[in-house]
Each structure stands twice: as structure tokens, then as C-alpha cells.
C-alpha positions, -999 to 999 in steps of 0.1 A, spaced: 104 -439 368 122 -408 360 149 -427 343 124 -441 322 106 -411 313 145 -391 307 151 -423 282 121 -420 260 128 -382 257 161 -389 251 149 -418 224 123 -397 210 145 -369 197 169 -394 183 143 -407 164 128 -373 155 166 -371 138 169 -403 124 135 -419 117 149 -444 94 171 -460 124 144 -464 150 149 -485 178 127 -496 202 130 -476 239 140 -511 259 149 -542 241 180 -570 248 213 -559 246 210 -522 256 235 -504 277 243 -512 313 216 -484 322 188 -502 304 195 -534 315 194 -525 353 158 -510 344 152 -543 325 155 -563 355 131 -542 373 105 -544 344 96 -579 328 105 -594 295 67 -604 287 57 -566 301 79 -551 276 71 -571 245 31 -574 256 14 -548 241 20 -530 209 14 -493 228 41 -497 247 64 -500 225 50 -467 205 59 -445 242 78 -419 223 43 -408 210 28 -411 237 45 -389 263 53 -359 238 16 -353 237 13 -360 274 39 -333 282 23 -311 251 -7 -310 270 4 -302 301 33 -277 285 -1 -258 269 -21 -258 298 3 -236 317 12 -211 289 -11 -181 284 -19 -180 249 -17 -149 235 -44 -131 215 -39 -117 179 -37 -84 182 -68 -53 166 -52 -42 136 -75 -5 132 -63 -4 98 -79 -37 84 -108 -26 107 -117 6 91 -148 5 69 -125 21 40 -100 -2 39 -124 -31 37 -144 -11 11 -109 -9 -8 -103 -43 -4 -130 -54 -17 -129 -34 -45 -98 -43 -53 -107 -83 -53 -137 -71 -72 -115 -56 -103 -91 -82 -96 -120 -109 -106 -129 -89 -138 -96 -88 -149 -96 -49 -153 -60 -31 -144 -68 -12 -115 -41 15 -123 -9 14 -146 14 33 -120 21 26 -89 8 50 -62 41 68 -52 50 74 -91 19 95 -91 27 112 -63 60 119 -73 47 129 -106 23 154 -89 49 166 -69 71 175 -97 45 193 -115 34 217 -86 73 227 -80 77 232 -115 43 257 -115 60 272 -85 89 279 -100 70 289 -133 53 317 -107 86 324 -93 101 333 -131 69 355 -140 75 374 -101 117 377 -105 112 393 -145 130 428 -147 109 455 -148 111 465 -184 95 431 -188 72 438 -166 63 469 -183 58 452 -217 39 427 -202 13 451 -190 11 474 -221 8 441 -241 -23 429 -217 -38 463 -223 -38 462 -257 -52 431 -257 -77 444 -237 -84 473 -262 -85 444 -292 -113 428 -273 -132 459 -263 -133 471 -300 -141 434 -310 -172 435 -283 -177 468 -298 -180 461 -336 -203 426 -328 -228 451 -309 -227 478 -339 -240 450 -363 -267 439 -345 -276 477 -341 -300 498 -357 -287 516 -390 -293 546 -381 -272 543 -351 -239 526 -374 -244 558 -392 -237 582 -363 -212 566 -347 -197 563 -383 -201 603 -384 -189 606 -356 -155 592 -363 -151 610 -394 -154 643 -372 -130 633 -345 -108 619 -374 -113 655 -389 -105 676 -359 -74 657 -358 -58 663 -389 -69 703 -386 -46 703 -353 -17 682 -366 
């Protein structure tokens, strides 16, 4: 019986090679190995039935079968990522603009980044200029804030005056021309 069950293995992956050249597991003429097994088994048994002759199909799923039933199957494995309620929110926003046709963004994610990143070094470095300036530079740089400072405070100053009373635009009016007076005596 073993031979038997060896031969249609052995016949069913030559067929699963070459289909077009199929031969039936046991017929006249075989090899000296078949024909001691046809003796055992009769002409009419082997030609009867229709099933028989299909055995190659047969025992595959037989050994299939038993082949499965001893293997543990494994399980597909939690994947937290899909799992998170963000990602599926992002996913199915994504689908969502996907189905609208809209472009969901024109650069890729880690050109933006990359972008980003360039502009914070080059603000750093910007930063690092303003610190490493001599400090003559330095010293302009304050007097010139200060006396933008001034420029505002006399702007401020001059906006308030108009909305004043006149008789207060004409004190502070003499009292210019008496500090501009006092001046000039000591020059």
C-alpha cells in the first residue's frame, strides 16, 4: 500500500510539472514496479470507476488535511499603530480627501520638515551674527534704537499736544522759546 501511495505522490508532482502529459497512475505497460502492483490489483478494479483514476487529487487533500491539522496556525500579529484612534482618524481622512479629489498636501512630509529645519538654523545663526557683532556695532546699534525711541516719544508727544487745550500748546510753546533762549545767552 505504501508503494502505491509513494507512486501517486511521485505521479502527482510530475503532473503538477507537466499537466499537458498526464498519465494515468497504473495502466498496461508501466515499469516492472507497476506491473508487480498490477498483478496484485485487478484490470476491471483499475479501469472501474472514474475516481480512481483522478487519485492524484485525491490524496494531496487527504495529506493537506492531515498536514493542517497538526500545524499550529499562527495568529496575525496587534499592530498598536493601525490600532490607535489617530491613525484611524488619519486614515480616514485621508480616504475622505482622497474621494473628493482634493490634494491633501503638495510636499511630502519630510520636505517640510527639512524646510523647517533649515529655517530655524538659519534664525540661529541670524542670532548668532547680531550676538558675535564688534562692539562699535554694538554701540551704534543702541544709539540708533534710542533715537528711535526719542522719534517716537516726540511723535506720541506732538499727537497728544493737538488734541490739547490751546491754552496748554501755548505754554509749552513758551516754554521752548525760553529754554531755546537761555541757551543761546550761554553759548
Amino acid at each position: 500500500m505504501t508503494r502505491i501511495h509513494f507512486l501517486s505522490q511521485a505521479d502527482h508532482n510530475h503532473q503538477s510539472h507537466n499537466s499537458a502529459s498526464a498519465q494515468p497512475l497504473i495502466g498496461p505497460g508501466e515499469s516492472d514496479l507497476v506491473s508487480d502492483l498490477g498483478s496484485v490489483i485487478d484490470p476491471e478494479q483499475r479501469w472501474g470507476r472514474e475516481e480512481d483514476l483522478d487519485q492524484s487529487k485525491l490524496l494531496p487533500e487527504q495529506t493537506d488535511s492531515l498536514y493542517n491539522e497538526e500545524l499550529i496556525r499562527p495568529k496575525k500579529l496587534h499592530n498598536p499603530i493601525k490600532a490607535s484612534k489617530s491613525h484611524r482618524e488619519l486614515q480616514r481622512e485621508l480616504i475622505i480627501t482622497h474621494k473628493r479629489g482634493a490634494v491633501v498636501e503638495e510636499k511630502p512630509e519630510l520636505q517640510r520638515v527639512l524646510q523647517q529645519r533649515n529655517r530655524s538654523q538659519a534664525l540661529k545663526r541670524d542670532r548668532k551674527q547680531d550676538e558675535e557683532k564688534s562692539p562699535l556695532e554694538q554701540e551704534l546699534l543702541k544709539r540708533q534704537m534710542r533715537l528711535e525711541k526719542f522719534e517716537r516719544e516726540t511723535e506720541e508727544q506732538r499727537e497728544r499736544s493737538k488734541c490739547a487745550p490751546e491754552f496748554i500748546r501755548v505754554k509749552d510753546s513758551l516754554k521752548r522759546t525760553a529754554i531755546a533762549s537761555a541757551v543761546e545767552k550761554e553759548l
